[in-house]
ZAMIBA-209599 format. One record per residue: residue in one letter; x negated, y, z of N, C-alpha, C in turn. Coordinates in steps of 0.05 Angstrom, whole numbers, plus 5000, padded with zeros to 4 digits. Example, Ala and Ser with C-alpha at 12.3 -4.5 7.8 and 13.67 -1.06 7.14 Angstrom:
<nodes>
+------+------+------+------+------+------+------+------+------+------+
| code |  n_X |  n_Y |  n_Z | ca_X | ca_Y | ca_Z |  c_X |  c_Y |  c_Z |
+------+------+------+------+------+------+------+------+------+------+
|    a | 4736 | 4886 | 5156 | 4754 | 4910 | 5156 | 4736 | 4934 | 5156 |
|    s | 4743 | 4955 | 5142 | 4727 | 4979 | 5143 | 4742 | 5001 | 5157 |
+------+------+------+------+------+------+------+------+------+------+
</nodes>
This chain:
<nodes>
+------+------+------+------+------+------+------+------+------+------+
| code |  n_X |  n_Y |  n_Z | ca_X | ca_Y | ca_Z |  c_X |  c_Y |  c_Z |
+------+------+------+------+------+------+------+------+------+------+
|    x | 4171 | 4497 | 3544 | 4196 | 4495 | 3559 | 4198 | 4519 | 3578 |
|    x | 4225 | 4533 | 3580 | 4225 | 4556 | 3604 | 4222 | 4545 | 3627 |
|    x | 4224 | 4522 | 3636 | 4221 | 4513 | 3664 | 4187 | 4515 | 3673 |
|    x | 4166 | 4519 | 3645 | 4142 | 4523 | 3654 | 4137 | 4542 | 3654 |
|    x | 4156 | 4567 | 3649 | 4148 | 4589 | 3645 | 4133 | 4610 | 3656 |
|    x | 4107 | 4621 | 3662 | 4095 | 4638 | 3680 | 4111 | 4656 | 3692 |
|    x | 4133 | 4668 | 3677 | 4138 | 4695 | 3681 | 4168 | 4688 | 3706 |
|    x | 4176 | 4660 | 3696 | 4205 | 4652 | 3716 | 4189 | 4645 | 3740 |
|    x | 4163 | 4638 | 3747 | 4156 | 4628 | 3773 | 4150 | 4650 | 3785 |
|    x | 4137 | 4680 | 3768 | 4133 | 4703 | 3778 | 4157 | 4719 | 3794 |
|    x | 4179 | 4712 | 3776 | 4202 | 4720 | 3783 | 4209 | 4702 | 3808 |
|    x | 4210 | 4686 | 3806 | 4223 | 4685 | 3833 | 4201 | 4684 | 3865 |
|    x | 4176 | 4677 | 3858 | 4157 | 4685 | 3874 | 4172 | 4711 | 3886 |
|    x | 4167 | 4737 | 3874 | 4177 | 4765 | 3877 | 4196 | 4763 | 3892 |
|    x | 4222 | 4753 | 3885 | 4238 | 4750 | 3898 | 4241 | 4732 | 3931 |
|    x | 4222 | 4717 | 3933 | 4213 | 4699 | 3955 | 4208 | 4713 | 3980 |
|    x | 4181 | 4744 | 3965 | 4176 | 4758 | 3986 | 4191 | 4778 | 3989 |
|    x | 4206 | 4793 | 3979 | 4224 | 4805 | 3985 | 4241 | 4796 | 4006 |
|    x | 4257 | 4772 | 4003 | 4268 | 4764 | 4019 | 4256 | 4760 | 4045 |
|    x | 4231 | 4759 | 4051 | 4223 | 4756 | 4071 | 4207 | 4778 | 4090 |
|    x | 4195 | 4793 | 4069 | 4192 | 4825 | 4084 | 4221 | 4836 | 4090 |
|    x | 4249 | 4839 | 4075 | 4270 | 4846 | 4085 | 4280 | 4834 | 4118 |
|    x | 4278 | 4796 | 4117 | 4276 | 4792 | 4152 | 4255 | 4799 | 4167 |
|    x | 4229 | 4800 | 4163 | 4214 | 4810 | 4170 | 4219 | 4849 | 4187 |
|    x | 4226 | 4865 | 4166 | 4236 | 4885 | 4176 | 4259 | 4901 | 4192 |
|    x | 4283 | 4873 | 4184 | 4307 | 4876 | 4209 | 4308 | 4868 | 4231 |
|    x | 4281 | 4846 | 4233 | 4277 | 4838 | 4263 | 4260 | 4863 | 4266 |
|    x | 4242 | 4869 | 4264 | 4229 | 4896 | 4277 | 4252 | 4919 | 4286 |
|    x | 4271 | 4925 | 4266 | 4286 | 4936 | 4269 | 4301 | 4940 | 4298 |
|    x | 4318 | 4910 | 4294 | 4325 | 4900 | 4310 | 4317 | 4903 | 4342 |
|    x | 4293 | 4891 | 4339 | 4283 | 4901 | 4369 | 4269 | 4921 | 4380 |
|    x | 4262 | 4946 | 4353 | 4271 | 4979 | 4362 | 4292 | 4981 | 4382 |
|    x | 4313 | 4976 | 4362 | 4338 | 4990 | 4363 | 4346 | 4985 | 4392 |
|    x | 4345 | 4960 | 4405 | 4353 | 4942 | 4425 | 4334 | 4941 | 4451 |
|    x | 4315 | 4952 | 4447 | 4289 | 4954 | 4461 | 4286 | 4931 | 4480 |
|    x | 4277 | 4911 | 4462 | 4278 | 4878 | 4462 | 4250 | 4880 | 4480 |
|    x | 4257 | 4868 | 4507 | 4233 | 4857 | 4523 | 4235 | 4890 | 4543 |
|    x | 4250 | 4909 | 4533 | 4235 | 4932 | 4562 | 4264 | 4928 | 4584 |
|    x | 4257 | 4931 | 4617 | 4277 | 4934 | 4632 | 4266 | 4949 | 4653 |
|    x | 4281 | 4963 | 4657 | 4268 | 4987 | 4682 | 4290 | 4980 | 4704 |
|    x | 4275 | 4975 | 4726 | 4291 | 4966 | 4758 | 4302 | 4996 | 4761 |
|    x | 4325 | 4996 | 4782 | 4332 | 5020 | 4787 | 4331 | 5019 | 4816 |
|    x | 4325 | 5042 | 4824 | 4323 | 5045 | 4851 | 4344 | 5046 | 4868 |
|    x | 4344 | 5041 | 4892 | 4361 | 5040 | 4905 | 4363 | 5073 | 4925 |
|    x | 4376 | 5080 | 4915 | 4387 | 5116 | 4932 | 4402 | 5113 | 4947 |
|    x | 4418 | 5093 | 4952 | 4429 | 5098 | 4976 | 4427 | 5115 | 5000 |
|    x | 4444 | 5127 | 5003 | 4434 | 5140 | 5038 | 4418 | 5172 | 5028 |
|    x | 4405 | 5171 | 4998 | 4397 | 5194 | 4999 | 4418 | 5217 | 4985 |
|    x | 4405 | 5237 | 4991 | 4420 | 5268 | 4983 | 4413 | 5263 | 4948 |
|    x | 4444 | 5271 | 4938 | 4445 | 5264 | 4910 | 4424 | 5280 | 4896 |
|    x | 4421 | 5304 | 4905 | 4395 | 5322 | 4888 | 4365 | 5301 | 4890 |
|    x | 4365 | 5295 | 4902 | 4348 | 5281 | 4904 | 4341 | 5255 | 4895 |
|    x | 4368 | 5233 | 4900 | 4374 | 5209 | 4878 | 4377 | 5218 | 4854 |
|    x | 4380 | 5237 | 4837 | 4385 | 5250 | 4818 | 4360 | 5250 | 4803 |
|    x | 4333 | 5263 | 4817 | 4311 | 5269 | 4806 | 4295 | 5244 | 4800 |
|    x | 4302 | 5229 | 4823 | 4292 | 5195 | 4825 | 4292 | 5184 | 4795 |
|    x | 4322 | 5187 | 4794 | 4336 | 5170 | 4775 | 4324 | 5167 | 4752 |
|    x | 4336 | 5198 | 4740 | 4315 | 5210 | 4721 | 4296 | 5203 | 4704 |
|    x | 4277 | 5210 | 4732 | 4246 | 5208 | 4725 | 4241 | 5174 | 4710 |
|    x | 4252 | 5158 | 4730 | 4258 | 5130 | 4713 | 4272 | 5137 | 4689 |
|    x | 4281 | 5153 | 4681 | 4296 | 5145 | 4641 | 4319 | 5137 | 4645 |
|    x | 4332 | 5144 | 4679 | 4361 | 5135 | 4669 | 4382 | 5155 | 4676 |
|    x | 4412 | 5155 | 4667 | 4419 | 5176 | 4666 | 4424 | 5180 | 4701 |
|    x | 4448 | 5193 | 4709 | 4471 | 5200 | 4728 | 4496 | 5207 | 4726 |
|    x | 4521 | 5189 | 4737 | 4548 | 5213 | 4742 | 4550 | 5204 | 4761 |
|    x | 4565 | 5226 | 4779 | 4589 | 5219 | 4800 | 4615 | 5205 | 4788 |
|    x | 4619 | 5182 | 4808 | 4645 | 5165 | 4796 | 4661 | 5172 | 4811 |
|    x | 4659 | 5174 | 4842 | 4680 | 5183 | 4856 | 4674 | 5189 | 4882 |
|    x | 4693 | 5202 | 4910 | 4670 | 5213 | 4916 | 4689 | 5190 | 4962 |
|    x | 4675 | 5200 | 4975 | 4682 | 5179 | 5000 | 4672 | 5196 | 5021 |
|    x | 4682 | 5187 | 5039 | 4674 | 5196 | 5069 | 4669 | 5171 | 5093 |
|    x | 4644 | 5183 | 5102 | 4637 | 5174 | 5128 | 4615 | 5181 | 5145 |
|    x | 4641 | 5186 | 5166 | 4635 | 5212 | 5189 | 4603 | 5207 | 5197 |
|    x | 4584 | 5179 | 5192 | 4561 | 5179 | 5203 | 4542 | 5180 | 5187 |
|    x | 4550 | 5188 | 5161 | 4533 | 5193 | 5143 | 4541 | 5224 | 5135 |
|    x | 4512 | 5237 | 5139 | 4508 | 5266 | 5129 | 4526 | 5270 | 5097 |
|    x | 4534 | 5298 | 5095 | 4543 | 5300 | 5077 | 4532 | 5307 | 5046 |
|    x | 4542 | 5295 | 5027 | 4538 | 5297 | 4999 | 4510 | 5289 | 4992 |
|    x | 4511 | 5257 | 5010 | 4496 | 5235 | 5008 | 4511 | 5210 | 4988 |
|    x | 4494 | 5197 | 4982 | 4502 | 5166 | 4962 | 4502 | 5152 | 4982 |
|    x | 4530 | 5148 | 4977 | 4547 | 5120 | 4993 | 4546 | 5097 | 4979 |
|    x | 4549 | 5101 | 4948 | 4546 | 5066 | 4928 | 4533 | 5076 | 4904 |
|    x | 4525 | 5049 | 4893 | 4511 | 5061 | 4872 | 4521 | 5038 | 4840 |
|    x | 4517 | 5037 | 4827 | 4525 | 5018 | 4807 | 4517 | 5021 | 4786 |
|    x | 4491 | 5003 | 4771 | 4485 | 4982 | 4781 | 4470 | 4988 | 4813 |
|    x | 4464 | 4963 | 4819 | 4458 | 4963 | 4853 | 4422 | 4964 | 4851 |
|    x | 4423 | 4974 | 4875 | 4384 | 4979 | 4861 | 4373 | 4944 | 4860 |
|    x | 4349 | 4948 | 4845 | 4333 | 4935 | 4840 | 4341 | 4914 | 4820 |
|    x | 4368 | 4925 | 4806 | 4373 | 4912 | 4777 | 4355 | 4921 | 4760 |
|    x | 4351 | 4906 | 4733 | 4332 | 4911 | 4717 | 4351 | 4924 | 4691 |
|    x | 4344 | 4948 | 4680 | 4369 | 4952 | 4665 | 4348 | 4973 | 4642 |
|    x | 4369 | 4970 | 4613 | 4343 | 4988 | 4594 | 4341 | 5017 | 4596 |
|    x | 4324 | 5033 | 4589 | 4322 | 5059 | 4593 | 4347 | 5072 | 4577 |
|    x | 4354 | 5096 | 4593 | 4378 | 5111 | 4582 | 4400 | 5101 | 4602 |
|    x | 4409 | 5078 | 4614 | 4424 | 5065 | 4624 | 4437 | 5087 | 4643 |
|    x | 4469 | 5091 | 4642 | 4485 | 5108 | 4664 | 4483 | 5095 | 4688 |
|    x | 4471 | 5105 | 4710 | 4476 | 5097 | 4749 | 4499 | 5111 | 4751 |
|    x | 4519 | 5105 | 4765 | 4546 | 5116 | 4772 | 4540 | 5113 | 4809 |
|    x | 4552 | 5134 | 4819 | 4552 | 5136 | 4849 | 4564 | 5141 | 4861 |
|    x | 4569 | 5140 | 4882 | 4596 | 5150 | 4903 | 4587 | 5173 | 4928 |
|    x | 4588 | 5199 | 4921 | 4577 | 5203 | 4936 | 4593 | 5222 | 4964 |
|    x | 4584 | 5223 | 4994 | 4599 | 5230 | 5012 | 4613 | 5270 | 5011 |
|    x | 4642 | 5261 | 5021 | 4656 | 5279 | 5028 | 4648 | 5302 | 5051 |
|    x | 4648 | 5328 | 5041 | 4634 | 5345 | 5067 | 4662 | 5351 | 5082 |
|    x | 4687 | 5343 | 5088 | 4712 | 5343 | 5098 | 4717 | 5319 | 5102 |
|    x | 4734 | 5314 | 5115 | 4750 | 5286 | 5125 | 4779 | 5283 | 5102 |
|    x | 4777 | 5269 | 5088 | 4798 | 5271 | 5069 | 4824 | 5265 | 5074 |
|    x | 4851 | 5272 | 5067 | 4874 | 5271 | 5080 | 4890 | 5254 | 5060 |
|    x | 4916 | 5235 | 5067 | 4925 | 5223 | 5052 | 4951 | 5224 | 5058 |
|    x | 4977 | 5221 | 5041 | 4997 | 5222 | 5042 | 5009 | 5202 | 5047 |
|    x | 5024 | 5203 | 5074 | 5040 | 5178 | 5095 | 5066 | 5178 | 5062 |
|    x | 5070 | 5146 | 5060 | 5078 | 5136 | 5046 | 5116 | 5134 | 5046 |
|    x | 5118 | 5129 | 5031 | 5165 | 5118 | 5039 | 5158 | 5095 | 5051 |
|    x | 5156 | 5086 | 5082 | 5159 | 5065 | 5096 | 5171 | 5056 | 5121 |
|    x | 5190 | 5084 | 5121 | 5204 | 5085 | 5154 | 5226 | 5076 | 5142 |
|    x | 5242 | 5062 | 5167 | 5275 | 5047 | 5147 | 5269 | 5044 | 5122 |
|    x | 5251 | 5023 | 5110 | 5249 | 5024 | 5086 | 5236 | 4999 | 5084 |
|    x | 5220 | 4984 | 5101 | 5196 | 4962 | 5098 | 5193 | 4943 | 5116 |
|    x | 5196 | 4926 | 5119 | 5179 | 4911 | 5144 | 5155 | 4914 | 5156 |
|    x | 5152 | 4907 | 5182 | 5115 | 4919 | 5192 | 5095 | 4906 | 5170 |
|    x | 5105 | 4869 | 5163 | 5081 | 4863 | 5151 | 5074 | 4885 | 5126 |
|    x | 5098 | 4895 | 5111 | 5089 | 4899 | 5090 | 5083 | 4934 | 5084 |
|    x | 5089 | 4945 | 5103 | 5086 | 4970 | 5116 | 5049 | 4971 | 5127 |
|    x | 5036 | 4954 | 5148 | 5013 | 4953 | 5147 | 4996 | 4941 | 5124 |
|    x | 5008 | 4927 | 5107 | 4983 | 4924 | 5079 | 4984 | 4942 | 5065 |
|    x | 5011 | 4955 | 5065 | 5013 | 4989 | 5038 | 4990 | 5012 | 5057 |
|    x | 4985 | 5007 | 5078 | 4974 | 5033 | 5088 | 4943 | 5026 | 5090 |
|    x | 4941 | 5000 | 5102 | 4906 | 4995 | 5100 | 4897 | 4995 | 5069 |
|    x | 4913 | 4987 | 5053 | 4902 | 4989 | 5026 | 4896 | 5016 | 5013 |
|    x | 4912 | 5033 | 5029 | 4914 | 5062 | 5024 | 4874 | 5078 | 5028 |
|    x | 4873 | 5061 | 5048 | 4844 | 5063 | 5074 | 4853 | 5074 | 5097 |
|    x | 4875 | 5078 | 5116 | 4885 | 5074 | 5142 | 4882 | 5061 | 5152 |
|    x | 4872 | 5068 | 5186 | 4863 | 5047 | 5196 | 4889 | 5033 | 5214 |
|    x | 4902 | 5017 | 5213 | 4926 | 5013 | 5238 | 4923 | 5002 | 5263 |
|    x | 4932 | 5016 | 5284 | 4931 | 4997 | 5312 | 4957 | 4986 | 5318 |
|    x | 4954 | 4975 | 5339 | 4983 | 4946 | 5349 | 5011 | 4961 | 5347 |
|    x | 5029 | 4957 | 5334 | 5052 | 4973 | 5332 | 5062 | 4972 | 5357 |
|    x | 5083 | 4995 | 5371 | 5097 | 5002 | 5387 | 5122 | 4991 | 5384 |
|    x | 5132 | 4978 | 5395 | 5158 | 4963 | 5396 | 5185 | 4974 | 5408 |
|    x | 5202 | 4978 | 5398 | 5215 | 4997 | 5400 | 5254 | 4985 | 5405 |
|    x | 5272 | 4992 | 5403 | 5301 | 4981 | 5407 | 5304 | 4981 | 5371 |
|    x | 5310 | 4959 | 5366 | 5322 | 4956 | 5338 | 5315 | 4924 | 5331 |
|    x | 5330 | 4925 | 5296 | 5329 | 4903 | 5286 | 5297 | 4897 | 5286 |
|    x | 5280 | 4864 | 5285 | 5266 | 4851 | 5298 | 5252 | 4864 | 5262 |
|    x | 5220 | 4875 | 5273 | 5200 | 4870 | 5255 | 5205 | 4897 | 5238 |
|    x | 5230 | 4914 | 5235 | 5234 | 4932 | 5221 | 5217 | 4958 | 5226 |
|    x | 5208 | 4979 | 5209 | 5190 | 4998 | 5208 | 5214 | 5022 | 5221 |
|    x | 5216 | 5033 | 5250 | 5234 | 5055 | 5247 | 5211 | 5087 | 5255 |
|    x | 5192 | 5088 | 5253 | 5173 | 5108 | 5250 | 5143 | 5103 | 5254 |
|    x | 5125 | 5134 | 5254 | 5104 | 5129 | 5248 | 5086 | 5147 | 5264 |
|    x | 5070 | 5139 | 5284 | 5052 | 5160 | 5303 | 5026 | 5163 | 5292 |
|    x | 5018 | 5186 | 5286 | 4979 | 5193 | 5285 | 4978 | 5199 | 5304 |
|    x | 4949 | 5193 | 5315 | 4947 | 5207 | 5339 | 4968 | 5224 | 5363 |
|    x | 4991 | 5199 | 5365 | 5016 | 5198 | 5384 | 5029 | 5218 | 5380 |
|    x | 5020 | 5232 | 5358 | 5052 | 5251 | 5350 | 5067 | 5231 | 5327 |
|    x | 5087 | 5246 | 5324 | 5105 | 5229 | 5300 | 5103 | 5247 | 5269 |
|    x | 5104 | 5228 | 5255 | 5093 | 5242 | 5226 | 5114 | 5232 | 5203 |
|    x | 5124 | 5231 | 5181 | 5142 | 5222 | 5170 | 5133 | 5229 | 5142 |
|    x | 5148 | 5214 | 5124 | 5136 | 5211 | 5093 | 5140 | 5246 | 5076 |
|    x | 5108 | 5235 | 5062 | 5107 | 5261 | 5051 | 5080 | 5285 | 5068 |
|    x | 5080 | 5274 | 5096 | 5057 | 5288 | 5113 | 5037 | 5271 | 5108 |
|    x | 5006 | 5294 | 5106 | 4980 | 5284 | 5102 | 4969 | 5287 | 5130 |
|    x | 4953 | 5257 | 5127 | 4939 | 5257 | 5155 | 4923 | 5252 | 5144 |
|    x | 4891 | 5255 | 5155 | 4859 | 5244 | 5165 | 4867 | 5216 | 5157 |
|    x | 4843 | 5213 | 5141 | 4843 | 5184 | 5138 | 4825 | 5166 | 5164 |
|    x | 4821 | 5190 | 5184 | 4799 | 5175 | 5196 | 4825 | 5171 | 5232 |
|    x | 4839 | 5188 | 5218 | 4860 | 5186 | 5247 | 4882 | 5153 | 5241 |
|    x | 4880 | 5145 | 5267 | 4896 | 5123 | 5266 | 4925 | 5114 | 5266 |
|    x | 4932 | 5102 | 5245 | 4964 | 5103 | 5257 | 4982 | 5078 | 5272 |
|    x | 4990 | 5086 | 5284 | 5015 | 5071 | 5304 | 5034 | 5068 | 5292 |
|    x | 5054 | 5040 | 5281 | 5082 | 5038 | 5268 | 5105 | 5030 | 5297 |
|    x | 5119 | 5041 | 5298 | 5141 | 5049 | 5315 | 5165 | 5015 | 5300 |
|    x | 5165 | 4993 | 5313 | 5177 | 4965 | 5311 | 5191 | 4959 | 5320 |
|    x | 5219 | 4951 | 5305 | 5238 | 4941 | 5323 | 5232 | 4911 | 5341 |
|    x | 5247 | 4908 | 5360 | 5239 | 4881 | 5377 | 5247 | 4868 | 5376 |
|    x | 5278 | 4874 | 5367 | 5294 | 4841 | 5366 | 5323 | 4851 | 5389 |
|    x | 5311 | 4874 | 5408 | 5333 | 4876 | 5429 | 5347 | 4899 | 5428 |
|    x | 5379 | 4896 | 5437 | 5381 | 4914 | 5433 | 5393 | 4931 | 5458 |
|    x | 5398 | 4956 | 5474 | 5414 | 4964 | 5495 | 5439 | 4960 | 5491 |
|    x | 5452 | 4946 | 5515 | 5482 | 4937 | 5514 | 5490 | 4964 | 5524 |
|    x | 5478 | 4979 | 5542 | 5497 | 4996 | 5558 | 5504 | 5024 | 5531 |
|    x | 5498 | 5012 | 5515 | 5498 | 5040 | 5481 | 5528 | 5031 | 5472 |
|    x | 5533 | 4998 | 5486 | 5559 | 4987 | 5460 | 5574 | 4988 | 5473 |
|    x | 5599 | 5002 | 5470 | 5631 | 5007 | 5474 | 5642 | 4986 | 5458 |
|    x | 5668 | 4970 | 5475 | 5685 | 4957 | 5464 | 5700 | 4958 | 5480 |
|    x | 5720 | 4970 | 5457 | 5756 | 4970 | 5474 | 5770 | 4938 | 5463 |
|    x | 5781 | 4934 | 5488 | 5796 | 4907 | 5476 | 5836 | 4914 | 5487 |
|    x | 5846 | 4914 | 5474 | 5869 | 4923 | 5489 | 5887 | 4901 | 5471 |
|    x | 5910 | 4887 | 5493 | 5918 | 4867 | 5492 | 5951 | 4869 | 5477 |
|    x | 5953 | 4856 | 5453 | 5970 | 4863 | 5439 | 5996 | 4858 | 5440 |
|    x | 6008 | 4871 | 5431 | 6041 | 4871 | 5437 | 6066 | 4847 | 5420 |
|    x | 6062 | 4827 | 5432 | 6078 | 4805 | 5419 | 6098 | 4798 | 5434 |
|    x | 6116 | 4804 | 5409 | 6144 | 4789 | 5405 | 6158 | 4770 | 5401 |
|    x | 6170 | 4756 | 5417 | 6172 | 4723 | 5409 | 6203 | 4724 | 5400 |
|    x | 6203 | 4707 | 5379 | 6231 | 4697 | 5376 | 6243 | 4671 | 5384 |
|    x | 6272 | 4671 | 5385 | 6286 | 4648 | 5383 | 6277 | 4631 | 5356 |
|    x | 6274 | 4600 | 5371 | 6276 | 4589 | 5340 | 6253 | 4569 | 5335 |
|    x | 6252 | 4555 | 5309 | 6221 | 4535 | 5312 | 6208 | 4546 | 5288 |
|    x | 6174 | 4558 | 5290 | 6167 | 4570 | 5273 | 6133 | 4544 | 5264 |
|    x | 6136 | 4533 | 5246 | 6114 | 4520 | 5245 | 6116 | 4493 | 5256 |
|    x | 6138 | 4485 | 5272 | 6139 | 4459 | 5289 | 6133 | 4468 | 5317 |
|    x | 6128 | 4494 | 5315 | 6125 | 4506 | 5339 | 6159 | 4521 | 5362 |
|    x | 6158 | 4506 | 5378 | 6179 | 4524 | 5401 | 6171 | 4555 | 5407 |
|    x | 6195 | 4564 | 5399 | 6186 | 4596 | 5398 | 6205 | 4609 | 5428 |
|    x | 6214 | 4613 | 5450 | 6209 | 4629 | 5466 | 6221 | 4662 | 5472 |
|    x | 6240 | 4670 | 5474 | 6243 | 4700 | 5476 | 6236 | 4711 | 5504 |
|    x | 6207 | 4730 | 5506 | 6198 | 4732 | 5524 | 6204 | 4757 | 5533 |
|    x | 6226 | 4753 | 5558 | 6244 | 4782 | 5568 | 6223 | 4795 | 5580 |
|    x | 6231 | 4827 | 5581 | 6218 | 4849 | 5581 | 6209 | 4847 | 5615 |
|    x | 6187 | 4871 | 5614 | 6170 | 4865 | 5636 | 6195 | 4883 | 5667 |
|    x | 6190 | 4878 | 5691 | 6211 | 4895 | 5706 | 6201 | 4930 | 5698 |
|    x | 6179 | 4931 | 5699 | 6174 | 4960 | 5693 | 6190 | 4970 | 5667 |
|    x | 6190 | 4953 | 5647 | 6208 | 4971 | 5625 | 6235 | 4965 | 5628 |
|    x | 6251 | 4965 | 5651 | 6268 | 4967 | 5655 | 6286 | 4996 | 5650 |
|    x | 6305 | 4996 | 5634 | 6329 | 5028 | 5632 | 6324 | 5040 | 5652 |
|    x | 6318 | 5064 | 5652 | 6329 | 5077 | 5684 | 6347 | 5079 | 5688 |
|    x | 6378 | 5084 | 5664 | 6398 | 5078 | 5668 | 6410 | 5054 | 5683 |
|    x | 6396 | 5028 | 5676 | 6411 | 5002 | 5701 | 6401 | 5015 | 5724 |
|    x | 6380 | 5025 | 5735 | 6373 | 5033 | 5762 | 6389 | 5046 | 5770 |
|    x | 6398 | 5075 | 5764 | 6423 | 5081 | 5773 | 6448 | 5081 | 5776 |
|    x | 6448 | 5052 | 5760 | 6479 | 5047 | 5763 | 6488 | 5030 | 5782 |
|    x | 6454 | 5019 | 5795 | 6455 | 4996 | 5817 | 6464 | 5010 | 5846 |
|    x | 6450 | 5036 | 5845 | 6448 | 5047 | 5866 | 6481 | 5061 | 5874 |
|    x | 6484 | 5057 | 5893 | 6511 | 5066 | 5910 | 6518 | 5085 | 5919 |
|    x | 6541 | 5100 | 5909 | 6545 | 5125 | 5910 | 6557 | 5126 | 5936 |
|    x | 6552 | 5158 | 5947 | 6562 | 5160 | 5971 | 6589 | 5171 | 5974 |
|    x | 6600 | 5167 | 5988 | 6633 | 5173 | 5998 | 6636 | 5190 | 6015 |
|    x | 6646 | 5202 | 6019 | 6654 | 5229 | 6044 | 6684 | 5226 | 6054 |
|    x | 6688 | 5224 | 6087 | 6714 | 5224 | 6090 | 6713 | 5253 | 6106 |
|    x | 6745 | 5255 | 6100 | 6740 | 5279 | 6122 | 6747 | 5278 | 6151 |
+------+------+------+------+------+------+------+------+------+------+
</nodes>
């Protein structure tokens, strides 16, 4: 019978280990490729001079870029301000550290469209989000809460000018009040004519002229001429 056949049990024997040196070899593979079980902590550089977090890095097996770069005035310059991952993650060799590292200038930013244009609330979240720092707005004559300018360091600045991000700004606020002695109003009292007659169920009235607009002609016709005898 072929079902007892030597050569079909050989055959698939063969085939048995094949199949199993092949998983056998893609797991090995596998955890080459993946470098299954290694993790190298990364250091924490913070605070240090990038040439130097640089060499650190490195020497651990992992790479470096600058991601972007920051300022702060109490930290020496073209030092690591952040790092990512954060030290003392465990991460595999080759792995990119990305950094932030400090500004040797104070960086300047462009005052935004927010004068006559915004409310304070929404005028101070566009600028702190910017990284401006804002102090108590100046309250000023106008409509209540409205943005009508903008002080750095108590000069006035207007959209489109770059200031220091480290200089603070003042928003210039209306109060709610306004100066009366600014508002002129003429009121001048109008010239009505009444007629004879019922207008509406209303008694209407003919309201004779004032003595001042009197003819000058009746005046002199009142007045009495003089006579001469001889």
């Amino acid at each position: 019978m072929k079902f007892l056949d030597k050569r079909l049990w050989l055959n698939l024997l063969a085939m048995a280990v094949v199949v199993v040196l092949l998983f056998l070899g893609l797991k090995y593979w596998l955890g080459v490729y993946t470098r299954h079980g290694e993790a190298i902590p990364v250091p924490d550089v913070r605070g240090m001079d990038f040439a130097r977090a640089k060499a650190l890095l490195e020497s651990d097996g992992l790479r470096v870029e600058v991601s972007d770069t920051g300022y702060n005035k109490r930290m020496p310059a073209d030092c690591v301000l952040l790092q990512t991952p954060a030290g003392g993650a465990r991460v595999k060799s080759g792995r990119m550290v990305y950094v932030t590292v400090n500004s040797e200038a104070t960086p300047t930013l462009v005052i935004p469209d927010i004068v006559d244009n915004s409310s304070v609330r929404e005028a101070e979240a566009r600028l702190r989000a910017m990284g401006f720092r804002v102090l108590d707005a100046e309250h000023v004559t106008g409509e209540k809460d409205w943005v009508y300018g903008i002080k750095a360091g108590g000069r006035r600045v207007s959209m489109g000018d770059r200031v220091p991000i480290d200089v603070p700004l003042q928003l210039q606020v209306g109060s709610g009040a306004y100066d009366d002695s600014t508002v002129v109003i003429d009121y001048v009292e109008p010239d009505i004519i009444y007629e004879e007659g019922d207008v509406d169920g209303f008694e209407v009235v003919t309201e004779p002229p004032a003595a001042d607009d009197a003819p000058a002609d009746a005046a002199q016709t009142q007045q009495p001429t003089a006579q001469t005898t001889e």
